[in-house]
N, C-alpha and C positions, 0 to 999 in steps of 0.2 A: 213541655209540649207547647209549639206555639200558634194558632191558628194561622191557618192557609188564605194567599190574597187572592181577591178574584183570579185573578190570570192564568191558576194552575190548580192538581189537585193526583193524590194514589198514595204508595207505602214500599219499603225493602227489602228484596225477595231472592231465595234460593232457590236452584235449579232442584225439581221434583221427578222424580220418573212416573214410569207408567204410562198410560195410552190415554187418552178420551177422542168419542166420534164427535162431528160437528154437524148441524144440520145447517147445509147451502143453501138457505132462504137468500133472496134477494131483498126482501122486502119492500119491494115494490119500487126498486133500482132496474135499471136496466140489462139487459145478459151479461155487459163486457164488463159491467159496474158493479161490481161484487161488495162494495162500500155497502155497511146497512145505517141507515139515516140514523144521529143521533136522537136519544129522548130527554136529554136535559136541557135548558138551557143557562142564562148566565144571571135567573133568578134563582135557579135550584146552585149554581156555586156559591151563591151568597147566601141564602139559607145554612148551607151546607157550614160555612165559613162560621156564620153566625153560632148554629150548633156548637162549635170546638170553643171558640170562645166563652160560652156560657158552660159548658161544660170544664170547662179549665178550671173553674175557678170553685166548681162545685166541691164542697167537703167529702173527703172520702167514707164511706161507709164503716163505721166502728163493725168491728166484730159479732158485739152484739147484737147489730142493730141488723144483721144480712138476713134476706127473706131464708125462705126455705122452700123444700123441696124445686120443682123445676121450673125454672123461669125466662120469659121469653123476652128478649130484646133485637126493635128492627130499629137499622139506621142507614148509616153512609159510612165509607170507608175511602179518603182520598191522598193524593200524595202529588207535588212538582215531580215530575220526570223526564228522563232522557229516552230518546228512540234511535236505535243505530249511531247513536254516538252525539246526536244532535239535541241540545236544549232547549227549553220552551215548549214541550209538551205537557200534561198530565194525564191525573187519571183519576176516574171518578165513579163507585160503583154503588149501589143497593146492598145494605148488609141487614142480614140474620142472623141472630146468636141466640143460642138456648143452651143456660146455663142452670147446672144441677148443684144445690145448694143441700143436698144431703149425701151419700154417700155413693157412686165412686168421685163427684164432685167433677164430672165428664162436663166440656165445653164442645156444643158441633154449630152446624150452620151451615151457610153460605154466603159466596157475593156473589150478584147477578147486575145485570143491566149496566156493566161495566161500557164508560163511553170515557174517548180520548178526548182532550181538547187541547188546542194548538193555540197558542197565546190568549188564553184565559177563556178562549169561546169550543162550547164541543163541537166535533166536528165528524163522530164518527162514532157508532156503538159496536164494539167486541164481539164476536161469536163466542160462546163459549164461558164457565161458570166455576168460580172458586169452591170446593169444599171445605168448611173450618173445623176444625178439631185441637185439644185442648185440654186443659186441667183448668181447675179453680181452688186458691186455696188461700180463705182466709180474706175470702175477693178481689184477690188476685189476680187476673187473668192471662195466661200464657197460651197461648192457639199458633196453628200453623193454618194458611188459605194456599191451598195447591189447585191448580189445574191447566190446563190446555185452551189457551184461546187464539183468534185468529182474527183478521183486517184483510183487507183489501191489499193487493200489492198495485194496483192504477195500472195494472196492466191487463184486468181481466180476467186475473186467478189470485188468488190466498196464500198469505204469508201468516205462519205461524209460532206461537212461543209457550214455551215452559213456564207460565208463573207461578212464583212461590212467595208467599207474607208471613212475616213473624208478626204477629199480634201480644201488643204488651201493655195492658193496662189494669184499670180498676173499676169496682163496683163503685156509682157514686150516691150522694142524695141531691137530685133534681127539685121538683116539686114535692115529691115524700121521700122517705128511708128506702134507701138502695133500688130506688125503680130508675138509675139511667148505668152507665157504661161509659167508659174514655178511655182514651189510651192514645200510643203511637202503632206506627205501624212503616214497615220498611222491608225491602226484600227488592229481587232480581226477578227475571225471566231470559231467557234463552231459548235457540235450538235444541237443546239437548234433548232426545231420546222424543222428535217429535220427526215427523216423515215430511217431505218436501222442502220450500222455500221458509225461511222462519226470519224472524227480527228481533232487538235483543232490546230489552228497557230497563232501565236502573230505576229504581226511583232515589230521589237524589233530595230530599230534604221536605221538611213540613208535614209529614204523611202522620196523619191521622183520622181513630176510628170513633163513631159515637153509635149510642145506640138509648132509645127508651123503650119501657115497659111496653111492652104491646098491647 
């Protein structure tokens, strides 16, 4: 895994079914401006950057040493991507992960506050929110982040996509025994099984997730 350069940031994804609604805030855009203002900016990419780097090289969690029962890790989740076929986008979002460290060994969560950015600066926050799910074995972490999110099409209505994340990493030791998380992370998005206008994003290299102890 190798950390993300300011310029860009998400993960690679398969087409998910199923529905989700969207709530059309503008937030405080204009009617024809369906755009909702980013919330990062291009100190939280370098935080973020920093995070993967320092978690890279964190020792994995012996066996022995993994907490127990249910454990709560918040971080970042990001990847270089493509939009419509075009490079030099990313994506950069708020992750949740709560990992069960005794039996059935269930991973869920979420990403939220997902924002694009177009040559390294965001420019645009997602309607719409990942749900994670998962196994953990041996701290291991295997998850899928599915859901329905939506942009702006700069014409005064919403374009929509399918994302889907494979989540693949490990429990790590941070500052103490297995209180951080690492991994990659890679998946698609599409039109598939979404109603109207939609737009399609690869993520295409560098994507990765971090998370610590809450």
């Amino acid at each position: 895994m190798r950390p993300l350069a300011l310029a860009l940031i998400c993960s690679v994804l398969s087409a998910c079914s199923g529905t989700a609604s969207l709530t059309l805030d503008t937030d405080g855009s204009s009617p024809r401006d369906l755009a909702l203002r980013p919330t990062l900016d291009a100190g939280d990419v370098r935080d973020f950057d920093a995070d993967v780097a320092r978690l890279d090289r964190a020792p994995t969690t012996q066996m022995r040493d993994l907490p127990t029962g249910r454990v709560r890790y918040t971080g970042q989740i990001g990847s270089n991507a493509s939009i419509n076929g075009q490079d030099g986008y990313g994506l950069v979002g708020d992750l949740g992960l709560t990992v069960d460290f005794d039996q059935p060994s269930d991973v869920d969560g979420d990403v939220t506050n997902i924002n694009v950015l177009r040559g390294g600066v965001p420019v645009e926050r997602l309607r719409g929110s990942l749900d994670v799910d998962g196994l953990q074995t041996g701290g291991t972490i295997i998850a899928d982040a599915e859901g329905i999110v939506a942009r702006s099409d700069g014409r005064g209505g919403l374009e929509r996509s399918n994302l889907a994340l494979d989540l693949d990493g490990d429990v790590v030791d941070d500052a103490f025994v297995g209180d951080a998380v690492t991994g990659s992370v890679t998946g698609f998005g599409d039109g598939f099984g979404v109603a109207g206008q939609s737009f399609d994003v690869v993520l295409d290299g560098g994507g990765s997730f971090t998370g610590v102890v809450d």
